[in-house]
C-alpha positions, 0 to 999 in steps of 0.5 A, spaced: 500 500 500 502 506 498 499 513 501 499 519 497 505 524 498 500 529 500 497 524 505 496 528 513 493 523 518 486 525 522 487 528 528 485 524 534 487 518 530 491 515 536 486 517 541 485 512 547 491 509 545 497 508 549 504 507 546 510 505 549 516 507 545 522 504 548 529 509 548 523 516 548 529 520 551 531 521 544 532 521 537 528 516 534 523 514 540 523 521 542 521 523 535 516 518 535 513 519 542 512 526 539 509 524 534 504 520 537 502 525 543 501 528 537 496 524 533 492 523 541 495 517 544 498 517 551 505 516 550 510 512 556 517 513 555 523 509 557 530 510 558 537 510 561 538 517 564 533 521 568 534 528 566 533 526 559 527 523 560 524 529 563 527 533 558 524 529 553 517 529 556 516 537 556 518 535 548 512 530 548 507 535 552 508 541 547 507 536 542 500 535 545 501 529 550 498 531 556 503 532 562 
């Protein structure tokens, strides 16, 4: 299957889903957690270092995951 390039997701797509993307703290993970909150879902991250995890969290918040 292939989406047209000009393909956007509905809004809310995710709702009352719950992701856990592991290694959210960044990169990647961080740039699919946010991705996710974005499209509606309550995103869990995990990682190794602390202080980038609540880094990370303001990140997905402002994407529009909740707190």
């Amino acid at each position: 299957m292939t989406l047209p390039s000009d393909y956007r997701p509905p809004p809310g797509l995710l709702r009352e889903r719950v992701i856990l993307v592991a290694g959210g703290s960044r990169g990647l993970g961080l740039a699919c957690a946010e991705a996710f909150a974005a499209l509606g879902a309550r995103v869990v991250i995990t990682g190794r270092d602390p202080d980038r995890l609540e880094r990370a969290c303001a990140a997905i918040a402002a994407a529009g995951g909740a707190e």
